[in-house]
PASEBA-1860 file (N, C-alpha, C; in nm, 3 decimals):
! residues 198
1> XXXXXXXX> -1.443/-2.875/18.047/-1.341/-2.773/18.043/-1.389/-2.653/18.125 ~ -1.317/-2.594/18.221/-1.355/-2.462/18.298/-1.377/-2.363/18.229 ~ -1.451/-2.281/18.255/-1.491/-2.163/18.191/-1.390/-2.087/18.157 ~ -1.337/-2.025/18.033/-1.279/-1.980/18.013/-1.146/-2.026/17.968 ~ -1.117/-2.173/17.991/-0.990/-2.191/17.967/-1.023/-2.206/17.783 ~ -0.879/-2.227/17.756/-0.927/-2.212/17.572/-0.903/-2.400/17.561 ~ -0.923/-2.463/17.455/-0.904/-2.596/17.422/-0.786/-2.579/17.346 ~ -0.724/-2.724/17.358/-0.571/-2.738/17.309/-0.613/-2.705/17.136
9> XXXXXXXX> -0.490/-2.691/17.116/-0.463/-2.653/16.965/-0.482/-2.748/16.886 ~ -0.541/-2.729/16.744/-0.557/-2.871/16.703/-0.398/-3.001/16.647 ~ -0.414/-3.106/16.692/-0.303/-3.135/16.641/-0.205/-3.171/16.520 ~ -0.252/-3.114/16.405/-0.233/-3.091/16.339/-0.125/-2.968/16.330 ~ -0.157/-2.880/16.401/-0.112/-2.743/16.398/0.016/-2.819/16.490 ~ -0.042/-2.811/16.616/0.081/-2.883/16.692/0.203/-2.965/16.610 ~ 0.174/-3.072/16.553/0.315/-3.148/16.472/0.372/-3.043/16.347 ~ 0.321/-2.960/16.300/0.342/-2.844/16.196/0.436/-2.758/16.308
17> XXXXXXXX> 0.383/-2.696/16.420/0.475/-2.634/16.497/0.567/-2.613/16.559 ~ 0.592/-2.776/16.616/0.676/-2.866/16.699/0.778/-2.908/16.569 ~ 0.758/-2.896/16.424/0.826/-2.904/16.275/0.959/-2.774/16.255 ~ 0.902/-2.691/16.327/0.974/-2.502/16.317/1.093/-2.586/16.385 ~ 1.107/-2.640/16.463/1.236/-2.628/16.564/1.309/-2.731/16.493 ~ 1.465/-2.671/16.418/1.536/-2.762/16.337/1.652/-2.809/16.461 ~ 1.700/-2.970/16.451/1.800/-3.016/16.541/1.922/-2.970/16.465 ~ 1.922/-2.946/16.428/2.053/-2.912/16.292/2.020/-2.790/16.267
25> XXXXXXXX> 2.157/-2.682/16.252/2.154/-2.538/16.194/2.283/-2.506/16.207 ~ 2.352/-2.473/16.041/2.431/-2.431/16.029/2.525/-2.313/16.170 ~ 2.634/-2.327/16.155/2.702/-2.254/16.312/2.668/-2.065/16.275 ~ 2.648/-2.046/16.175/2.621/-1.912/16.140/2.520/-1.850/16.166 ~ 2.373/-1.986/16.198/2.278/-1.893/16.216/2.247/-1.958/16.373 ~ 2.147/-1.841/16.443/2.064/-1.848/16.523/1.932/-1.841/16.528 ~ 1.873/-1.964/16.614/1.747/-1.930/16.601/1.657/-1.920/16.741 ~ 1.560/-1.875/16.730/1.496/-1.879/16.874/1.316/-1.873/16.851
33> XXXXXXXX> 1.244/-1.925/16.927/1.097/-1.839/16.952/1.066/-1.775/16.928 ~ 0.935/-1.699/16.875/0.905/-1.565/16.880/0.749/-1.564/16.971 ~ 0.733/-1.417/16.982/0.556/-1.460/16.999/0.542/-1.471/16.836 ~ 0.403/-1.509/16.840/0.337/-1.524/16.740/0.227/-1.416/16.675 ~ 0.180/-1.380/16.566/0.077/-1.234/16.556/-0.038/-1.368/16.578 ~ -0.166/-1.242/16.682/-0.249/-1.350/16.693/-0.419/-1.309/16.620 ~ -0.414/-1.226/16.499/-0.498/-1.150/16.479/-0.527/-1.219/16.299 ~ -0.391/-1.291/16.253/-0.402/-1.329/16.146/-0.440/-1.472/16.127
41> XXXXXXXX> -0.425/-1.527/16.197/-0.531/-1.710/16.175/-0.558/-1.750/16.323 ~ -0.638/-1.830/16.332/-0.685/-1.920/16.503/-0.547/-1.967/16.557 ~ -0.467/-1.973/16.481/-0.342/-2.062/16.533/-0.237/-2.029/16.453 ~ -0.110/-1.968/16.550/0.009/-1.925/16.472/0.108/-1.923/16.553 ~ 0.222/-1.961/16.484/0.324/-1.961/16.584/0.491/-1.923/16.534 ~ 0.563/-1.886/16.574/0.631/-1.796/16.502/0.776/-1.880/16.536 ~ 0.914/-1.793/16.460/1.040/-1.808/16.488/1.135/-1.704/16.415 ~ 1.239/-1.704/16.504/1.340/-1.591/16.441/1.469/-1.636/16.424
49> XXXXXXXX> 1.527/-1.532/16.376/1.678/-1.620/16.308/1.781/-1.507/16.300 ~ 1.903/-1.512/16.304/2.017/-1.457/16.301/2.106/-1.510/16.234 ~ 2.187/-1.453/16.148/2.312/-1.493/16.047/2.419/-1.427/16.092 ~ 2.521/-1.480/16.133/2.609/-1.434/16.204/2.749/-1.448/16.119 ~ 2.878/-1.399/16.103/2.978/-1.399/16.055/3.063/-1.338/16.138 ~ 3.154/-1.407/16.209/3.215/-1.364/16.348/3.135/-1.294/16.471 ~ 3.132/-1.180/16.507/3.038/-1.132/16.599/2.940/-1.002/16.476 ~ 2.948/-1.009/16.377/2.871/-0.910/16.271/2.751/-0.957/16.262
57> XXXXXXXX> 2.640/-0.917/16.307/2.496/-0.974/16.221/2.508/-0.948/16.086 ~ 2.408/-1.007/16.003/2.452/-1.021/15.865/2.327/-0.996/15.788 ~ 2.266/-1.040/15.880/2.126/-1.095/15.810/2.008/-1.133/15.948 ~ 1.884/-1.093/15.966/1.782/-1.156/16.029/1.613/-1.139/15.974 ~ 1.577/-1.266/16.020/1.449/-1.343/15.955/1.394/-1.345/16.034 ~ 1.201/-1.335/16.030/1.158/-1.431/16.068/1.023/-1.538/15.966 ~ 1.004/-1.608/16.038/0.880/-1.729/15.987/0.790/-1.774/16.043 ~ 0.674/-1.717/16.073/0.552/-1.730/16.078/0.432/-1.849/16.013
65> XXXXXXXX> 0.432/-1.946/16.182/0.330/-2.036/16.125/0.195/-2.018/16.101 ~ 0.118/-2.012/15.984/-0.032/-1.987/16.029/-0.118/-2.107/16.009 ~ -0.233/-2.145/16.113/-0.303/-2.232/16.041/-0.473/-2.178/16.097 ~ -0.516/-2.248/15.986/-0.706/-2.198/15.994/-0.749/-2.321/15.965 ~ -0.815/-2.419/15.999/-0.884/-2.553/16.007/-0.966/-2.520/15.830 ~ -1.024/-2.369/15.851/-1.125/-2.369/15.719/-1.064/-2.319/15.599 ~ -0.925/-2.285/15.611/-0.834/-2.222/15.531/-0.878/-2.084/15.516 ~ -0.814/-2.005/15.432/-0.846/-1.854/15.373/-0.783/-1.871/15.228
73> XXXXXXXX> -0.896/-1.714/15.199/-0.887/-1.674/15.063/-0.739/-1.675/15.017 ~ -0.714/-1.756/14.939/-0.546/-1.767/14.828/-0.488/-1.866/14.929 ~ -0.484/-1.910/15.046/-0.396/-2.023/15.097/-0.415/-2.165/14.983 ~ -0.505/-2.253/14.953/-0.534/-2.364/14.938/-0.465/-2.443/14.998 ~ -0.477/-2.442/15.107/-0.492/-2.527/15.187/-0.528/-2.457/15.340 ~ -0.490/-2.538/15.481/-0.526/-2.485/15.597/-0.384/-2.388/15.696 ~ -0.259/-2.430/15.618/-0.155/-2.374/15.643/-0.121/-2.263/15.585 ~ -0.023/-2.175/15.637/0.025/-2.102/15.551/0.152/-2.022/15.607
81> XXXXXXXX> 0.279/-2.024/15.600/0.404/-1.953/15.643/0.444/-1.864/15.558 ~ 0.477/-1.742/15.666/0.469/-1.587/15.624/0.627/-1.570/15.639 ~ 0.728/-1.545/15.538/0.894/-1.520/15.598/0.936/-1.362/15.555 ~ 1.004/-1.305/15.621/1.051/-1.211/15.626/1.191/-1.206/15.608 ~ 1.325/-1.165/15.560/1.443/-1.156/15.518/1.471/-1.007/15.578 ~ 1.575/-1.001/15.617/1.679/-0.844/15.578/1.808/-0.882/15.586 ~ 1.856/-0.803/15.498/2.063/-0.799/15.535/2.103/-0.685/15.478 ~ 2.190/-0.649/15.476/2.276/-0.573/15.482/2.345/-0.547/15.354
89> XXXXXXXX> 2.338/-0.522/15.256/2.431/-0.510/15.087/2.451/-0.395/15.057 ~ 2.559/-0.427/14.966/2.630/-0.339/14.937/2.591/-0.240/14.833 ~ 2.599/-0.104/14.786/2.551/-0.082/14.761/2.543/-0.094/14.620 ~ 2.659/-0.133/14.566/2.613/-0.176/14.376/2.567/-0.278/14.369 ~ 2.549/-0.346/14.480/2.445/-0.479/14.480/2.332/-0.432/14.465 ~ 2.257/-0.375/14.550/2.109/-0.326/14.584/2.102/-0.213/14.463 ~ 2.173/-0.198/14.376/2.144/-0.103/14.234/2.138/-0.230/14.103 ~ 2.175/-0.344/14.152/2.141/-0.416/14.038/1.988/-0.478/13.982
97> XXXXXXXX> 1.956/-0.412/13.863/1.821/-0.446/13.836/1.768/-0.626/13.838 ~ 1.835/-0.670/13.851/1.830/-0.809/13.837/1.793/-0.862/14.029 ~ 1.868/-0.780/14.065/1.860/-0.808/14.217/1.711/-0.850/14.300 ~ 1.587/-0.844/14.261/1.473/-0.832/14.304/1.459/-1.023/14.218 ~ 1.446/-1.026/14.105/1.440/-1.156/14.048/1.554/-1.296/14.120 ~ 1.666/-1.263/14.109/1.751/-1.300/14.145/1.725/-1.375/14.294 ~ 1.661/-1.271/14.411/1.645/-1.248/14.557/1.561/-1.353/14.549 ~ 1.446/-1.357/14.465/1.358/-1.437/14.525/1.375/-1.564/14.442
105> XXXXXXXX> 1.439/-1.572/14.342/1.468/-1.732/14.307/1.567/-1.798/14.398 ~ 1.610/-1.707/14.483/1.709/-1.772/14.651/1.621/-1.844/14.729 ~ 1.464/-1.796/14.698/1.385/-1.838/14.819/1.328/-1.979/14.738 ~ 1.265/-1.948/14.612/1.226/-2.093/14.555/1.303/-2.249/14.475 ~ 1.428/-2.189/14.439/1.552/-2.289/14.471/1.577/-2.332/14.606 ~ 1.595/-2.293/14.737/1.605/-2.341/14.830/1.498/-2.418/14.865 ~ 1.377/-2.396/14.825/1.260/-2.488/14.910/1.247/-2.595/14.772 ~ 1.283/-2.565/14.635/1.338/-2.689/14.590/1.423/-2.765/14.612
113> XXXXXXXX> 1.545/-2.721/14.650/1.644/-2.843/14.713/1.638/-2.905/14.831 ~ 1.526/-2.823/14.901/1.495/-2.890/15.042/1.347/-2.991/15.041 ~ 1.299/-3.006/14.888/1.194/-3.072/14.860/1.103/-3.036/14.906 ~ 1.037/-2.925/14.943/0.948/-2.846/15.059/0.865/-2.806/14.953 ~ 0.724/-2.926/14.962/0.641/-2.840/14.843/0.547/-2.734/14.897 ~ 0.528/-2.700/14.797/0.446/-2.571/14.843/0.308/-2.509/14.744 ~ 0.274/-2.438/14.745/0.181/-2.332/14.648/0.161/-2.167/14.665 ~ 0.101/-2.153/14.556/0.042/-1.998/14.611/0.115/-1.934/14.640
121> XXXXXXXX> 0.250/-1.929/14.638/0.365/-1.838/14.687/0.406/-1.739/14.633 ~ 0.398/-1.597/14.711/0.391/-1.493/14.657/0.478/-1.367/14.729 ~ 0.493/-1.268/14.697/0.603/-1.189/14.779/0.638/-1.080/14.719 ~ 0.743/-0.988/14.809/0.803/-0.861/14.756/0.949/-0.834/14.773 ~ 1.065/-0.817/14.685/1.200/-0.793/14.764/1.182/-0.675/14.733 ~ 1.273/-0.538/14.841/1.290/-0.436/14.866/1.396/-0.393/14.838 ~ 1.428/-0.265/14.842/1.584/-0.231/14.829/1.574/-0.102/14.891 ~ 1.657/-0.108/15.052/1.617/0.047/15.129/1.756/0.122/15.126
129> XXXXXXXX> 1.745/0.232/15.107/1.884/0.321/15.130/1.852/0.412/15.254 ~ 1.955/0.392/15.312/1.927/0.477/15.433/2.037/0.611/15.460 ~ 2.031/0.717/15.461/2.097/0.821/15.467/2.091/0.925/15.594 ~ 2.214/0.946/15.677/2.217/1.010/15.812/2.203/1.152/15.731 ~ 2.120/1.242/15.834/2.158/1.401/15.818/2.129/1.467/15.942 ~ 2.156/1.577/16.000/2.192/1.644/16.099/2.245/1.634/16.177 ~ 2.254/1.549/16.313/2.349/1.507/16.436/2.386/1.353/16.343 ~ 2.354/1.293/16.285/2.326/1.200/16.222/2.413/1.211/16.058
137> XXXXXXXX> 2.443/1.285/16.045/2.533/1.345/15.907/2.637/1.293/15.865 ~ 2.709/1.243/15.969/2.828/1.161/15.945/2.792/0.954/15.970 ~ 2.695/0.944/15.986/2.696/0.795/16.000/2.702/0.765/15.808 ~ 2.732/0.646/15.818/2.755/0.602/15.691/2.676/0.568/15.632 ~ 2.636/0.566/15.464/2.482/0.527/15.436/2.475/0.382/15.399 ~ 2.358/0.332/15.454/2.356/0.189/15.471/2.272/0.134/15.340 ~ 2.317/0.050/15.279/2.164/-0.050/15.200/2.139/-0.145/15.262 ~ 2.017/-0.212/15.183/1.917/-0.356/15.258/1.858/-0.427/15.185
145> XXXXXXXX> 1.830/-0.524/15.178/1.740/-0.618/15.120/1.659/-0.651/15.194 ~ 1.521/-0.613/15.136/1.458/-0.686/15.241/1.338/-0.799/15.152 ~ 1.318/-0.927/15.193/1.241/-0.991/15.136/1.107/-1.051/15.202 ~ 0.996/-1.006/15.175/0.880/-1.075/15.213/0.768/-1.179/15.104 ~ 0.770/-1.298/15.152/0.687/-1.406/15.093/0.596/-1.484/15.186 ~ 0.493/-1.508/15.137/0.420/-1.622/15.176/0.386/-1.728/15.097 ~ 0.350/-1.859/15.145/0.354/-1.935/15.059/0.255/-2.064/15.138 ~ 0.181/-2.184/15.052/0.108/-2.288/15.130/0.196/-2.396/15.128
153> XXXXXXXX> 0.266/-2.478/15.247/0.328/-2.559/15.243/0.231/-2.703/15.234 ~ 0.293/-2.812/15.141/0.206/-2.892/15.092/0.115/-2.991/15.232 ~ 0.291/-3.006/15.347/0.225/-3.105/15.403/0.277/-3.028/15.581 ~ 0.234/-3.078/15.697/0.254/-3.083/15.797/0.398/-3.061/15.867 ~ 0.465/-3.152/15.794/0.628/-3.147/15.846/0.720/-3.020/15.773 ~ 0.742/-2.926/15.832/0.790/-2.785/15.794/0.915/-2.780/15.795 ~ 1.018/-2.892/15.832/1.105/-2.915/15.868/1.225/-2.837/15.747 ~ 1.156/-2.905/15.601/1.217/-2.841/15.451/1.232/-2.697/15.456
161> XXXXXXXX> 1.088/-2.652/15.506/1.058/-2.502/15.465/1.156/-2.426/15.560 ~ 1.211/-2.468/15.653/1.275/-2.390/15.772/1.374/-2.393/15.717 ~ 1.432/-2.506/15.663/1.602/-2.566/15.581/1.592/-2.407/15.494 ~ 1.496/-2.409/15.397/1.511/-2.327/15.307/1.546/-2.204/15.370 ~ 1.485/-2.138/15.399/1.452/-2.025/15.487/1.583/-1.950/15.513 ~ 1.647/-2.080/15.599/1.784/-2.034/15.668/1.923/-2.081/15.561 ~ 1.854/-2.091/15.442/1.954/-2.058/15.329/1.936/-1.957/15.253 ~ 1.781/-1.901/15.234/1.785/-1.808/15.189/1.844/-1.684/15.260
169> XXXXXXXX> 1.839/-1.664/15.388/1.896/-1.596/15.490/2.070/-1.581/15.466 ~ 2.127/-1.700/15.483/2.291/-1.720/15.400/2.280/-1.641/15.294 ~ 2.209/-1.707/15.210/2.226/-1.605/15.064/2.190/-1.507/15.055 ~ 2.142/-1.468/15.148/2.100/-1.261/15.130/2.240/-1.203/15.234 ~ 2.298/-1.315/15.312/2.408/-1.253/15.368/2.508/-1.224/15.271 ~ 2.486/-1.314/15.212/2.694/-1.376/15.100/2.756/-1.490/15.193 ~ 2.667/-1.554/15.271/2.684/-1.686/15.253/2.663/-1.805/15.176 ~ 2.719/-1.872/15.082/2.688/-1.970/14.993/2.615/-2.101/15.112
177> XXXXXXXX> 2.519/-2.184/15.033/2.464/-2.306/15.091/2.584/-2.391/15.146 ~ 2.552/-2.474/15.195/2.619/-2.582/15.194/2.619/-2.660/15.108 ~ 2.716/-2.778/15.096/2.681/-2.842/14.982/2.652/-2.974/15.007 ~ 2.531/-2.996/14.895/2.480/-3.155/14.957/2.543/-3.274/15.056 ~ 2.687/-3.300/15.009/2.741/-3.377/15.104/2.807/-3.329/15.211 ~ 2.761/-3.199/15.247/2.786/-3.192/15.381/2.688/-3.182/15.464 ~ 2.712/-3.168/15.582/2.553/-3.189/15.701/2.615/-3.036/15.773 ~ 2.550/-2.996/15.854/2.536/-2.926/15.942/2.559/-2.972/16.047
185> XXXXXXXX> 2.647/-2.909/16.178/2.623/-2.981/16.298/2.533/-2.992/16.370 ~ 2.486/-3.048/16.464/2.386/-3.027/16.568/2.386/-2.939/16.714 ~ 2.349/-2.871/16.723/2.412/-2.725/16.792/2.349/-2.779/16.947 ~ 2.460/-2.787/17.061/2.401/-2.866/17.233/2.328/-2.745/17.210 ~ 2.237/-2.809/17.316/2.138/-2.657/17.383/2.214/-2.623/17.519 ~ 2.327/-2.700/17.579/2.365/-2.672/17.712/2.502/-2.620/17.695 ~ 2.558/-2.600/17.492/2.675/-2.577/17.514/2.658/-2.386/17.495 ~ 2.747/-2.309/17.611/2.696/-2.143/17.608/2.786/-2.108/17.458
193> XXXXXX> 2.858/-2.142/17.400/2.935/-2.095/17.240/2.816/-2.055/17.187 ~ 2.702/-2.172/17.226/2.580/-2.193/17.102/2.477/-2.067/17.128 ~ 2.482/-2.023/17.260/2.400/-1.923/17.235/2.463/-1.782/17.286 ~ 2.451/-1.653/17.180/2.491/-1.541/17.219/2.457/-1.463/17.346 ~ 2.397/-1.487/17.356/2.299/-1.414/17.415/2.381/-1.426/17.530 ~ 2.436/-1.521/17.622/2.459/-1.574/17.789/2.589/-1.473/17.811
END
């Protein structure tokens, strides 16, 4: 190997990473790449997400792959995915005391129905109020949810944990799941509807 170049990733990490990218996703959300933080394990790799309801964002995520060959303190195991939540609620929503319990049994029901085992999973939901004053006085005051968890996924194929993810994302919008007997479509990568952005 030339000096300096780095050695491939282990592959392990690789089929865990190459796992993030779902062929299927509901028409509401978007997802894309991210960089990755490169300060928190040897190997990480990231993704982001958008919940959409006509042209309104609703909701955006992201999910963070980490892996360490020797693991770290509280993972048990060598993996570990970091997710992030926000949306947008209303505000006698984000005053309900239940709302913080509630938020995060969105996140561990979903990675139960997506069979996505896991461990060690741990986290914080938020509740931000945001209030304009001076040139800023008249904007309207906004609430938020915001949810952060990490958790050790049992096995390699992340495929569940992403399913979940982007339901918990629905459900912090006021989008309901889908329901078992339905599928999701498979979104072209060449059709431009599919991506906002063009």
């Amino acid at each position: 190997m030339p000096l300096g170049e780095q050695p491939p990733p282990p592959a392990a990490f690789t089929r865990a990473a190459e796992s993030l990218r779902l062929s299927e996703v509901r028409p509401e959300i978007e997802l894309e790449d991210l960089p990755a933080p490169q300060r928190l394990a040897p190997y990480s790799a990231a993704i982001g997400a958008s919940v959409y309801r006509d042209d309104d964002e609703l909701a955006v995520g992201r999910l963070i792959l980490l892996y360490d060959p020797d693991g770290q303190r509280g993972w048990e195991g060598p993996f570990r995915l970091v997710a992030y939540v926000r949306a947008d609620m209303e505000p006698e929503i984000t005053s309900d005391p239940l709302l913080g319990p509630v938020a995060w049994s969105w996140l561990t029901e979903a990675l139960e129905a997506h069979q996505a085992d896991y461990s060690a999973a741990g986290g914080t939901v938020t509740r931000a109020v945001s209030e304009g004053f001076g040139n800023k006085a008249e904007d309207p005051v906004t609430t938020e949810l915001e949810l952060r968890a990490s958790w050790s996924p049992a096995e390699e194929d992340l495929s569940g944990h992403v399913a979940a993810w982007c339901d918990l994302m629905c459900l912090a919008a006021g989008i309901p799941p889908l329901p078992s007997d339905v599928a999701a479509l498979p979104r072209r990568r060449d059709d431009p509807e599919s991506d906002r952005t063009k």
